[in-house]
VOGU-3710 file (C-alpha; in Angstrom, 3 decimals, decimal comma):
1> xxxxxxxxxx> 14,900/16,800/17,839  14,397/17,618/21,612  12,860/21,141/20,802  9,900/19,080/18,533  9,526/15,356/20,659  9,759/14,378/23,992  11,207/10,797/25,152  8,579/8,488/26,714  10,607/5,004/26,306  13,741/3,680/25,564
11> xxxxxxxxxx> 14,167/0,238/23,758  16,835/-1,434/23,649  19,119/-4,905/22,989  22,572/-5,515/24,364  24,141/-8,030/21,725  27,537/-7,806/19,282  25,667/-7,986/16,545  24,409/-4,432/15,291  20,369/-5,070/14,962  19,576/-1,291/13,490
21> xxxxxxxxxx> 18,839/-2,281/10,364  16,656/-4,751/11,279  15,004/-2,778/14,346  14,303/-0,483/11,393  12,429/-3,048/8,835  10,333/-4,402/11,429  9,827/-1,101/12,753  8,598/0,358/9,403  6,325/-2,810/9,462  3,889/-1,998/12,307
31> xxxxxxxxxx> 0,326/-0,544/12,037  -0,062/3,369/12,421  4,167/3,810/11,514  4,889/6,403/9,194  9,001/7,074/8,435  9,113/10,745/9,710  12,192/11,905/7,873  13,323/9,815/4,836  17,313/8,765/5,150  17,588/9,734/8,646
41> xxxxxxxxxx> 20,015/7,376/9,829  20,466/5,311/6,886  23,674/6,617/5,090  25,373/3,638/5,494  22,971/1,107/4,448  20,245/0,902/2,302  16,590/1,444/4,822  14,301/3,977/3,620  14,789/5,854/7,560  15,539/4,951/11,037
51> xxxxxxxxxx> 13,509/7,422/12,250  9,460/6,843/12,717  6,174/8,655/13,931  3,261/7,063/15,554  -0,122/7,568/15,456  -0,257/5,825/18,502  1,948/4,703/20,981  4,116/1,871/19,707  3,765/-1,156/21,536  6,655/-3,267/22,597
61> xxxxxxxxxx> 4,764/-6,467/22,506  3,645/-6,036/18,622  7,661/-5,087/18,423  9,016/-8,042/19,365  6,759/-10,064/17,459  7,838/-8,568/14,624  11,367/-8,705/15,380  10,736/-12,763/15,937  9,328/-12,545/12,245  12,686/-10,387/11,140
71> xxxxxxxxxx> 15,512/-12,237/12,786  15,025/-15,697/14,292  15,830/-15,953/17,876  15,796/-11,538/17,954  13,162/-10,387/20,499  15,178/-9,889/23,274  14,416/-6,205/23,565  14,141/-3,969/27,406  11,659/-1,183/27,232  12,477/1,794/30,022
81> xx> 10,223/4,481/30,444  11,745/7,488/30,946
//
């Protein structure tokens, strides 16, 4: 993936609770978000992808508000530029 895409930012959530699924749904949710390769990542559950293109850059503010929207009490989410 490396060869086609280049890291900008890292998101992330430190919790016991696995959140991909739900990263993923509000994710999928946000203006300009396309799934870039159908499946990826989702063999073990049943999300379309948990993979995504941009036409722009993604904010992290519009993120969390839809993770508030997704998961009550879920927007506690670090953004690190890399």
């Amino acid at each position: 993936m490396l060869k086609v895409a280049r890291v900008r930012e890292v998101w992330l959530t430190v919790s016991d609770r696995r959140y991909e699924c739900v990263w993923a749904e509000a994710m999928g949710r946000g203006r300009g978000v396309r799934v870039a390769i159908a499946g990826f990542g989702a063999s073990d559950c049943r999300c379309g992808s948990h993979l995504f293109g941009f036409d722009a850059e993604p904010s992290i503010v519009a993120f969390r508000r839809r993770l508030r929207g997704a998961e009550r009490g879920h927007d506690a989410v670090v953004c690190r530029r890399v």
